[in-house]
C-alpha positions as CSV (number, residue, x, y, z in Angstrom):
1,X,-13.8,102.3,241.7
2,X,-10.5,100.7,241.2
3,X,-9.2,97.8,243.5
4,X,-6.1,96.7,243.9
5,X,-4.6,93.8,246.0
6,X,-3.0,94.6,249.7
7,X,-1.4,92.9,252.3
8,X,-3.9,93.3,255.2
9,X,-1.1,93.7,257.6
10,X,-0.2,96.8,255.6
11,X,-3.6,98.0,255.3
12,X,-4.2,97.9,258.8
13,X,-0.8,99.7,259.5
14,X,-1.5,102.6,257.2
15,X,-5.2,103.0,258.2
16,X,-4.1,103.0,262.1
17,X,-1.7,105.6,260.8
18,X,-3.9,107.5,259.6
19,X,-6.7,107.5,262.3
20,X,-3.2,108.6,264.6
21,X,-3.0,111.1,262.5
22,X,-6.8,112.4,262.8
23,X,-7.3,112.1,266.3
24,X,-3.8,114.6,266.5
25,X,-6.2,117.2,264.5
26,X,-8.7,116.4,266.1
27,X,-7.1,116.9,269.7
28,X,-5.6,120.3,268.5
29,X,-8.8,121.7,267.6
30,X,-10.3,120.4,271.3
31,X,-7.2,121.8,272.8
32,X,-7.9,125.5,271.4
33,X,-10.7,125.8,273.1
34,X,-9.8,123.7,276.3
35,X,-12.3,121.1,275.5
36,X,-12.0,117.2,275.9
37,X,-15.4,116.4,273.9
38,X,-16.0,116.6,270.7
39,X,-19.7,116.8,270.9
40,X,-19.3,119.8,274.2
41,X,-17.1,121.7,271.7
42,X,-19.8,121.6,268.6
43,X,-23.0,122.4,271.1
44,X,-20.6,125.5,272.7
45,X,-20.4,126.3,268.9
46,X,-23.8,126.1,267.8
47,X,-25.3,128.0,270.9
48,X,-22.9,131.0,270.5
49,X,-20.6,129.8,273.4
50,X,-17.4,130.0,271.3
51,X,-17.4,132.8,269.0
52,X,-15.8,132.5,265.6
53,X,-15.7,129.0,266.0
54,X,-17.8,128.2,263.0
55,X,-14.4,127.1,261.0
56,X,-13.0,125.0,263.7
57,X,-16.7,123.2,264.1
58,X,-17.0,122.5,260.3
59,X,-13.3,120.6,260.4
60,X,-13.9,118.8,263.2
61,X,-16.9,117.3,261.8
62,X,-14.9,116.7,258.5
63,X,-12.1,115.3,260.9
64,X,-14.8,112.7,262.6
65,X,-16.9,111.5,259.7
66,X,-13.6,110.9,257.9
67,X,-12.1,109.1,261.4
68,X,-15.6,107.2,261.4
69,X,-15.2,105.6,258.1
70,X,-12.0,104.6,258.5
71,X,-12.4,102.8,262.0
72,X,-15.5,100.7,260.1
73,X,-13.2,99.7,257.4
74,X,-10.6,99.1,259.8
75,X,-13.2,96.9,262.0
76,X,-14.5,94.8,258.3
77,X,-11.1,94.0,257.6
């Protein structure tokens, strides 16, 4: 892996940019389905509640893990 030297202001800028960003995703997917939890909306999903939600479940998992890892690096900064 390459590394390369940053300003940790601007690291912290672009990584709360992106988590912004993420949670926005994240939001539109809960607001679909009129949902405020992201772990209500998967359980709906995986007991047949939602229908054709399979798609939406499998982003917003993506969306999380990748929101995850970026808080922790955020936090060890």
């Amino acid at each position: 892996m390459t590394q390369v030297k940053l300003d940790k202001a601007l690291a912290e800028d672009l990584i709360t940019s992106k988590l912004r960003i993420l949670k926005q995703y994240i939001d539109e997917i809960l607001t679909r389905y009129n949902e405020s939890s992201s772990k209500e909306f998967l359980e709906k999903t995986r007991n047949g509640t939602y229908k054709n939600a399979e798609d939406d479940a499998v982003e917003l998992r993506q969306l999380l893990s990748e929101y995850t890892k970026l808080q922790e690096i955020l936090n060890n900064l």
